[in-house]
N, C-alpha and C positions, 0 to 999 in steps of 0.2 A: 568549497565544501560540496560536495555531491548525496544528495539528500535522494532514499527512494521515491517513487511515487507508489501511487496505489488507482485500483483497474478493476473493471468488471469484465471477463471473459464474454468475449461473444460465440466467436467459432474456434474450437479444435483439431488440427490439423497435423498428423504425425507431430514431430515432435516442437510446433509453434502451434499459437495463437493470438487471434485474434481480437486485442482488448482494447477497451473504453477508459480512458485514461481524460478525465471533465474534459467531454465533449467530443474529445479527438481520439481516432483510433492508430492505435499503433501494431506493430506485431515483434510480437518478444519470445523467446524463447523458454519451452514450459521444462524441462530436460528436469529440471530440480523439482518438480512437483509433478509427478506423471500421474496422481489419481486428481486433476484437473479437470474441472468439465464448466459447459457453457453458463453464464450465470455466477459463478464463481468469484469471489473478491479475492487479490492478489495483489501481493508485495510486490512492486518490480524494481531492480536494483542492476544497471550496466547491462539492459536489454532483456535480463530473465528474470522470469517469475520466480523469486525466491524462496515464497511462502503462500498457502491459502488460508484465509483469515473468513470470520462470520462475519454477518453486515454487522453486526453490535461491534467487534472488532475493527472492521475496515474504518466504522463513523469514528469510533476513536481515536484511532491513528489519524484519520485524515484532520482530525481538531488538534493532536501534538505539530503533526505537517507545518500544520497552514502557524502554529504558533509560534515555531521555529523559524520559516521561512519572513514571517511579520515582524516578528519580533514582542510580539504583544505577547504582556502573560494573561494563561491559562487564569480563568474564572475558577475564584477563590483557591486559587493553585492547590488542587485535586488530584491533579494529574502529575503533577509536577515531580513525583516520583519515578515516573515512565522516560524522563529526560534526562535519568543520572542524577540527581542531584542529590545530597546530603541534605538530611533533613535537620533542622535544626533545633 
């Protein structure tokens, strides 16, 4: 399964950038989000930034991330809406 991650933009560069991906920087391609700038949280999925997301957004996602890749569930499964699932 190939899960995106998610990135804080650092530097802007035609059409790549520069992002912070926990701890490590990588550089991905912005081309699908061109109002992009430094500071920015970002979806990245098979090298590009897919999406720009708020930090309230980004902490979210990075808590379905990290729950999917763990496998632990989601406190008081809350969220567990955001993952597909049928509620029951």
């Amino acid at each position: 399964m190939c899960l995106p991650r998610l990135g804080r933009v650092i530097e802007v560069v035609e059409s790549e950038a520069v992002v912070d991906v926990g701890g490590l920087r990588s550089t991905v391609n912005v081309m699908c989000v061109p109002d992009v700038a430094p500071d920015d949280h970002v979806m990245i999925h098979a090298g590009f930034a897919v999406s720009i997301l708020t930090s309230a957004e980004a902490t979210e996602r990075q808590t379905l991330l990290d729950a999917v890749r763990t496998g632990e569930p989601l406190e008081n499964g809350a969220e567990s809406r955001h993952l597909g699932r049928a509620s029951h």
